[in-house]
C-alpha positions as CSV (number, residue, x, y, z in Angstrom):
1,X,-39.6,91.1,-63.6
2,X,-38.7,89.7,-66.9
3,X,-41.6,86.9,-66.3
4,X,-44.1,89.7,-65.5
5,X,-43.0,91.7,-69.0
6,X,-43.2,88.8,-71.1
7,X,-47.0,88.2,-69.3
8,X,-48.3,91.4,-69.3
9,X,-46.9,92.1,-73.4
10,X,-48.1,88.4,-74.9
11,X,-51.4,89.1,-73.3
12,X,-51.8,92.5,-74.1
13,X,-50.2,92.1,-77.5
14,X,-52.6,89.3,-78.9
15,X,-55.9,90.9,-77.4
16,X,-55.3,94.0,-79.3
17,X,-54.5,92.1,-82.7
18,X,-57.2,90.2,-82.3
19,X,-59.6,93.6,-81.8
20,X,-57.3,95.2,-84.8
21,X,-58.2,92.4,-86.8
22,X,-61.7,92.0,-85.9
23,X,-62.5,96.0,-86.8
24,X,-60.3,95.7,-89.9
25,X,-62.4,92.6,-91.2
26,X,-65.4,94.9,-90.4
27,X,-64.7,97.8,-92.1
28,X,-63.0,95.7,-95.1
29,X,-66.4,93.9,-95.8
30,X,-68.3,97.3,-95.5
31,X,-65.8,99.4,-97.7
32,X,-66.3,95.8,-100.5
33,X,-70.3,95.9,-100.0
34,X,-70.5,99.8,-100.4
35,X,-68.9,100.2,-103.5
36,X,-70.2,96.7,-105.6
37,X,-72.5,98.7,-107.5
38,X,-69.1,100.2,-109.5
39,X,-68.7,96.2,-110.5
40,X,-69.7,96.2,-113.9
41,X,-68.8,100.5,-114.1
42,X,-65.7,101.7,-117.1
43,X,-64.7,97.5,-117.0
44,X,-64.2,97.3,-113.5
45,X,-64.7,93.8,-111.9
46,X,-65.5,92.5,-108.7
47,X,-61.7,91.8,-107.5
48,X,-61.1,95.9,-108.7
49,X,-63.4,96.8,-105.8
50,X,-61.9,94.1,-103.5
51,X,-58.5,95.7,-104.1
52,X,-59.7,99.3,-103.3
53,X,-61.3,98.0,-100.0
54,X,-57.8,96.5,-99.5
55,X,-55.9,100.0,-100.1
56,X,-58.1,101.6,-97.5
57,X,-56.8,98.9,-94.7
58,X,-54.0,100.6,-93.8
59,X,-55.7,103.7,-93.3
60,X,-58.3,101.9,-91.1
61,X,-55.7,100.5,-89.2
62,X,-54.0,104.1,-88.4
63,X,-57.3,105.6,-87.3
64,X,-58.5,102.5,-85.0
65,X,-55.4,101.5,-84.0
66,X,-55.6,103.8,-80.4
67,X,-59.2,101.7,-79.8
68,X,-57.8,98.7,-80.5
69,X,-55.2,99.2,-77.8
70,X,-57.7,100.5,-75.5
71,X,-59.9,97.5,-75.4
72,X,-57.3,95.2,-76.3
73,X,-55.8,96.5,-72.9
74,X,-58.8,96.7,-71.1
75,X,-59.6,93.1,-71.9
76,X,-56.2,91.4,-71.2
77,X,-55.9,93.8,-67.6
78,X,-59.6,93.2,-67.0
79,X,-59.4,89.6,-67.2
80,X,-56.4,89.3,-64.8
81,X,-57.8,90.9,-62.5
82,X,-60.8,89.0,-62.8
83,X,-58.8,85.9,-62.6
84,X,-57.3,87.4,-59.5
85,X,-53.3,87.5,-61.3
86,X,-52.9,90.9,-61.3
87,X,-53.8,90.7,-57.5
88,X,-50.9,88.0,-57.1
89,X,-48.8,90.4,-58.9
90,X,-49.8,93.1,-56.5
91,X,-48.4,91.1,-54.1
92,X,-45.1,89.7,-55.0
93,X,-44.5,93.8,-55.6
94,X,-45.9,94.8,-58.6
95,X,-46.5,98.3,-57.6
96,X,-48.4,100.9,-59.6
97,X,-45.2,102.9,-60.9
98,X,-43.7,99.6,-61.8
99,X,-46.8,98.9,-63.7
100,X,-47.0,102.3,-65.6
101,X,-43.5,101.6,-66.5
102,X,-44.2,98.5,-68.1
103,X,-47.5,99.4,-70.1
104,X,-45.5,102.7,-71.0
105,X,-42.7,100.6,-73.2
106,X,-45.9,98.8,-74.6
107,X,-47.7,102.1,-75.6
108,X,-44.0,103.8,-77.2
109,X,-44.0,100.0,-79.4
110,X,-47.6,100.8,-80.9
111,X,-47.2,104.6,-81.0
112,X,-44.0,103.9,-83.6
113,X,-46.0,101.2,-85.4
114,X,-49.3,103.2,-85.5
115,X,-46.3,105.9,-86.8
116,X,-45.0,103.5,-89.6
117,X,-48.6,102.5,-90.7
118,X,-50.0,106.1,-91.1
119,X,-46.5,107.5,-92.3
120,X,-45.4,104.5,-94.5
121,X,-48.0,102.1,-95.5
122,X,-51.4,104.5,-95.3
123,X,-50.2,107.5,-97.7
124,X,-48.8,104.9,-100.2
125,X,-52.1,103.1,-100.0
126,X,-53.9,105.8,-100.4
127,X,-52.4,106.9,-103.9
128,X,-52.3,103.3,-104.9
129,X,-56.3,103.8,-104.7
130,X,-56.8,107.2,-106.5
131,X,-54.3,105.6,-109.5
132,X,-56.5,102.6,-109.4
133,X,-59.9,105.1,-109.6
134,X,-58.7,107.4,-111.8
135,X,-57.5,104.3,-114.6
136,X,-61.2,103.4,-114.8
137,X,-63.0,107.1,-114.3
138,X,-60.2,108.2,-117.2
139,X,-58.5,110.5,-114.5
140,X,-59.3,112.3,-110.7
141,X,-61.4,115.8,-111.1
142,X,-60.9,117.3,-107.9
143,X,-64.5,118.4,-106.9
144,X,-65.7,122.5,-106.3
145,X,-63.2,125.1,-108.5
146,X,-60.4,122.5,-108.5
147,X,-56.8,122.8,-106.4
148,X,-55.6,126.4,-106.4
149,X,-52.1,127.5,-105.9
150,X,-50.3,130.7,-105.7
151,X,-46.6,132.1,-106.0
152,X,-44.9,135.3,-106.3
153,X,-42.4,135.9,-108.4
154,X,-39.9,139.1,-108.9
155,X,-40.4,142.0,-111.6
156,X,-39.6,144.7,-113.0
157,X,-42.3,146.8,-111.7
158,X,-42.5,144.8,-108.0
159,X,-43.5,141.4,-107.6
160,X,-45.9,139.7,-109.8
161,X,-48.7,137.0,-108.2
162,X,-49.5,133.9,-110.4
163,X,-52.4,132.1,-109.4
164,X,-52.9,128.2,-111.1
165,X,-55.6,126.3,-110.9
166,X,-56.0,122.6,-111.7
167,X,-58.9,121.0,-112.5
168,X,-57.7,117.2,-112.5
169,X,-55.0,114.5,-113.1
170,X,-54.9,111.9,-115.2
171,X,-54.2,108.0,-114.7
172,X,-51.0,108.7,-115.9
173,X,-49.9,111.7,-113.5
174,X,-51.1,114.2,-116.8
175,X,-52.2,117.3,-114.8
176,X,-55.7,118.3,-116.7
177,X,-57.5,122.1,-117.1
178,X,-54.8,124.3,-116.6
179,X,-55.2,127.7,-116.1
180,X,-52.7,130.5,-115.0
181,X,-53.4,133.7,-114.1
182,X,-50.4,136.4,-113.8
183,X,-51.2,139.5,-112.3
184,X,-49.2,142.7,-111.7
185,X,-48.1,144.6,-108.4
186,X,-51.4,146.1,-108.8
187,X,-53.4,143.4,-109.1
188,X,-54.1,144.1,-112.8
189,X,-54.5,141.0,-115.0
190,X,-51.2,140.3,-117.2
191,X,-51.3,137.4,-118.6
192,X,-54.1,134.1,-119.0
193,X,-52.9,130.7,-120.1
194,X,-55.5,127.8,-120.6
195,X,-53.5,124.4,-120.9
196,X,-55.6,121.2,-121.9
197,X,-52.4,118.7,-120.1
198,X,-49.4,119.7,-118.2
199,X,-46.4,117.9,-116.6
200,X,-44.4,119.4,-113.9
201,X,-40.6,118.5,-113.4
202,X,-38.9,117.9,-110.1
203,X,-37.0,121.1,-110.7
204,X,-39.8,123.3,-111.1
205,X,-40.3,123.2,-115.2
206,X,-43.6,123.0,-116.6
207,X,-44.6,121.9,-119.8
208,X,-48.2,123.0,-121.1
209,X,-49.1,121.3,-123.7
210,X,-52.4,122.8,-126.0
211,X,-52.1,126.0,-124.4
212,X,-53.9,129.3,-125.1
213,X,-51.9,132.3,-124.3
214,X,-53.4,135.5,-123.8
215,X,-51.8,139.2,-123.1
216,X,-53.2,142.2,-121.8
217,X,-51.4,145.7,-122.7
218,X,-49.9,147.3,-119.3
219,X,-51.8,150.3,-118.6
220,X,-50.5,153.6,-120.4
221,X,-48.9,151.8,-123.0
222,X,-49.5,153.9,-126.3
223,X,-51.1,151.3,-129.6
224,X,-50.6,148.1,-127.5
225,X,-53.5,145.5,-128.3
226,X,-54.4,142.4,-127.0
227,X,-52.1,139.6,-128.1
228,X,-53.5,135.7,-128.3
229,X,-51.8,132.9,-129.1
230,X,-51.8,129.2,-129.6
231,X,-48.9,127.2,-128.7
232,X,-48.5,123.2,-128.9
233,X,-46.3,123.3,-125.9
234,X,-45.3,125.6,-124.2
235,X,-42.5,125.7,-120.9
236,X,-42.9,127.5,-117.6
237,X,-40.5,128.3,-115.1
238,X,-42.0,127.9,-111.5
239,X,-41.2,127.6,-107.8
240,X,-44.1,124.9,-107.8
241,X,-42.4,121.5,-107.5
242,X,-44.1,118.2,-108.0
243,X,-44.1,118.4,-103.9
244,X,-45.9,120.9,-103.7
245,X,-48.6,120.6,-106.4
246,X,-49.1,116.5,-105.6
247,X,-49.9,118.0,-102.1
248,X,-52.9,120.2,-103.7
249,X,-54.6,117.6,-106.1
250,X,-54.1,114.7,-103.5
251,X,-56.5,114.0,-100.6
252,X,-54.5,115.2,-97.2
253,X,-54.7,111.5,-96.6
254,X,-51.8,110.6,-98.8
255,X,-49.8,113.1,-97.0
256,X,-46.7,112.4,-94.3
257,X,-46.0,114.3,-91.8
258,X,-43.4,116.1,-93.3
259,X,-45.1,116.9,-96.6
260,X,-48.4,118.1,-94.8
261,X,-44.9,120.5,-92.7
262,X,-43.9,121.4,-96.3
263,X,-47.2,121.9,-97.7
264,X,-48.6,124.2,-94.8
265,X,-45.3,126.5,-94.8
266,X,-45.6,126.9,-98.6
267,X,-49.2,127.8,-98.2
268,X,-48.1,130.6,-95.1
269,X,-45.1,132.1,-97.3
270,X,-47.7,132.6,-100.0
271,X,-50.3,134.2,-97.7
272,X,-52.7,131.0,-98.3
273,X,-55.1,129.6,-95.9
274,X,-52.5,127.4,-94.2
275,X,-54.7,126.4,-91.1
276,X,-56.2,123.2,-91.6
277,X,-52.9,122.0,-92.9
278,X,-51.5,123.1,-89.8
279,X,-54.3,121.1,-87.9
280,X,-53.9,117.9,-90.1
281,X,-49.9,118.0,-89.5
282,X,-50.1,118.5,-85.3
283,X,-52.5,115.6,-85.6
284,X,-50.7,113.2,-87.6
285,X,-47.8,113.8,-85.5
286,X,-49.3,113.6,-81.8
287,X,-51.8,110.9,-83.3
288,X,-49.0,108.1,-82.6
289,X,-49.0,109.3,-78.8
290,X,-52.6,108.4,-78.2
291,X,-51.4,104.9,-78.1
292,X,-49.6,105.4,-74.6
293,X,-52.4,107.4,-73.8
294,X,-55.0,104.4,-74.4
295,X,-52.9,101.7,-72.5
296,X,-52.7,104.4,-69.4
297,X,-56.5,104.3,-69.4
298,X,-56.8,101.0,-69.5
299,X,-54.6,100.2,-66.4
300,X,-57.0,101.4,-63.8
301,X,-59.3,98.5,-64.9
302,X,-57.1,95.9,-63.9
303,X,-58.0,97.5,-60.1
304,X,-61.6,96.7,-60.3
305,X,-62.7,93.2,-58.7
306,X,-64.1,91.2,-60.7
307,X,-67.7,92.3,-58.0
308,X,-66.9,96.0,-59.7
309,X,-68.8,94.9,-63.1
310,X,-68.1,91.6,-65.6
311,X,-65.6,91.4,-68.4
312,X,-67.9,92.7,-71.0
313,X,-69.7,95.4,-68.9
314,X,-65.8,96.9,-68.9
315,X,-65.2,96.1,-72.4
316,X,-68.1,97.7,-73.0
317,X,-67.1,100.7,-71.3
318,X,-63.8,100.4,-73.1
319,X,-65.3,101.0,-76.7
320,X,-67.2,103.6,-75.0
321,X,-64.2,105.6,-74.2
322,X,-63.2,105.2,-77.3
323,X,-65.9,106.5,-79.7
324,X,-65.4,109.1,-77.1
325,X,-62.1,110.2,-77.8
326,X,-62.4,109.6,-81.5
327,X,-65.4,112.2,-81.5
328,X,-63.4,114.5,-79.1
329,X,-60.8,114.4,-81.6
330,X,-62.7,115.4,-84.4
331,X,-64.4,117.7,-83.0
332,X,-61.3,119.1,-81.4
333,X,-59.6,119.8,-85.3
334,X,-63.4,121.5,-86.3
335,X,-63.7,124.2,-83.4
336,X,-60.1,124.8,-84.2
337,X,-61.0,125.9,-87.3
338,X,-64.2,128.1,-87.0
339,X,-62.2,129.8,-83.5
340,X,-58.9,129.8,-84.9
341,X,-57.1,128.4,-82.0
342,X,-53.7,127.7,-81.9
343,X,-53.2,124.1,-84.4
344,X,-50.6,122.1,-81.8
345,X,-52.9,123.2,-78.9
346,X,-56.0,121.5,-80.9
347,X,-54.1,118.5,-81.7
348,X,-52.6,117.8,-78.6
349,X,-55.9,118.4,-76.2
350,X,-57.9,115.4,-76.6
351,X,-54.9,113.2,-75.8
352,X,-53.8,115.2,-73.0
353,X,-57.3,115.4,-71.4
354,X,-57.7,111.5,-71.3
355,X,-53.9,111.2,-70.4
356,X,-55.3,113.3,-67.0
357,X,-58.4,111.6,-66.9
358,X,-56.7,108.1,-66.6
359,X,-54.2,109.4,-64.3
360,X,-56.9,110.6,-62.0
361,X,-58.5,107.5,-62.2
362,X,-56.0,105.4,-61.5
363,X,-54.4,107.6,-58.5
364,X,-58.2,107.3,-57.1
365,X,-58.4,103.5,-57.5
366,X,-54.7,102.8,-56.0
367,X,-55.6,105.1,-53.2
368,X,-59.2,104.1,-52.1
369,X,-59.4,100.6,-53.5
């Protein structure tokens, strides 16, 4: 048995690194050729763009790495079986639980390194590449009215809502445009600060700096006036760590798993729009499980004859199946949205309905053929 594992892995193994390495030299080249009209751009030079191609890698390899283990797979079993091993194999009592046994330890291996890649290496990649842009573009504007966030926070009167919203970050981690907006238990409009910089502390401080303070009078209040001032910096106490606010002016990309968790409870406690979070966390996590998924579709290829179709008409099929469950997956996250169905239930669907579909497959082919 320990012949057949060591078989079955090195083949498997080096066909999908080869594929992985074949679509990552792809989309490296693209990423490089798409963005050499920046060359020249705020002093960039030709290896800047080369190392921004080479930030994205990682996050390539965490969104092909299911394909590449699906036609990886397909090829190795595919080309036993053409070779007529797998029917040997057959034979000396390889039987198909045995089998899914075996390609199931192979599926857990790349499901926790697809895990480490999109956990690890893909979020730190990612920030590594908006530093990089925002040192030559003089900072990141986040696009549309900026990142919004939203606390509430204990008064006199009943709680008071602050709104803040953010209109970039600089190359040095400088929040830029600052604006918060305190309003009453009634919704009435307190207090307005405009900031031109801030800097948020890990325990929740933040320090405008440039900021424009303005003051409504509470309503009732006898020869109150409007009060506007002009400090040079100015401190705020908030429950908005640097957690939470790198989470809103960061692309979900640079996430983990457990800060998109974090990030989408914050957003429910304050009453926020905390769906798509939701969505984007279920996926990340069940993401690494579409790995066993792929090599359990790929087994009931090695029980087609070599008569049943040639190597590349089921390779061919193989990257089929996957653009199919890459679109089913996106897909999946978008009607989730616009039906508001349940996020884990979204997330976990596409992989479930291939799971069945290979199943099916393969209980037909050991059956029948």
């Amino acid at each position: 048995m320990r012949t057949v594992r060591r078989l079955f892995y090195r083949d498997i193994v080096s066909s999908v690194g080869f594929v992985a390495a074949a679509f990552l030299s792809l989309f490296f080249f693209i990423d490089f050729v798409d963005d050499l009209d920046e060359v020249g751009r705020q002093g960039r030079a030709a290896w800047h763009v080369a190392l921004a191609a080479l930030y994205a890698v990682p996050a390539h390899l965490y969104d092909l790495m299911p394909i590449a283990v699906l036609i990886g797979s397909i090829y190795a079993l595919a080309r036993m079986a053409q070779a007529s091993e797998y029917t040997i194999l057959r034979t000396g009592g390889l039987g198909p639980g045995r089998a899914l046994r075996l390609l199931a330890g192979l599926g857990i291996a790349f499901g926790v390194l697809n895990f480490v890649v999109g956990d690890l290496l893909a979020p730190a990649a990612e920030q590594a590449a908006v530093q990089l842009a925002a040192r030559f573009d003089g900072g990141r504007h986040i696009g549309g009215a900026g990142a919004w966030l939203k606390e509430r926070r204990p008064g006199s009167e009943g709680a008071h809502s602050v709104s803040i919203n953010i209109g970039g970050i600089s190359a040095q981690g400088q929040l830029q445009g600052v604006r918060v907006f305190e309003f009453d238990a009634d919704g009435g409009l307190v207090t307005r600060i405009d900031a031109r910089t801030a800097n948020v502390g890990s325990d929740g401080h933040w320090t405008l700096h440039d900021a424009q303070v303005t003051r409504w009078p509470q309503p009732g209040s006898a020869g109150a006036h409007l009060v506007d001032e002009r400090h040079a910096s100015l401190t705020l106490q908030s429950t908005l760590d640097v957690a939470v606010v790198a989470a809103a002016v960061l692309p979900l990309s640079s996430m983990t798993t457990a800060e998109l968790w974090r990030y989408s409870r914050h957003l429910e406690d304050q009453a926020q729009a905390s769906q798509q979070v939701e969505i984007r966390f279920w996926k990340k996590a069940l993401y690494p499980l579409s790995c066993l998924v792929m090599v359990a579709l790929a087994l009931p290829f090695a029980y087609l004859h070599a008569r049943a179709g040639g190597l590349s008409l089921k390779v061919f099929g193989g990257i089929m199946l996957g653009i199919g469950f890459v679109l089913l997956n996106n897909l999946a996250g978008h009607l989730g949205m616009l039906r508001d169905w349940t996020p884990w239930v979204v997330a976990a669907a596409p992989s479930l309905l291939f799971l069945l579909l290979s199943l099916a497959a393969f209980a037909w082919l050991v059956r029948y053929r």
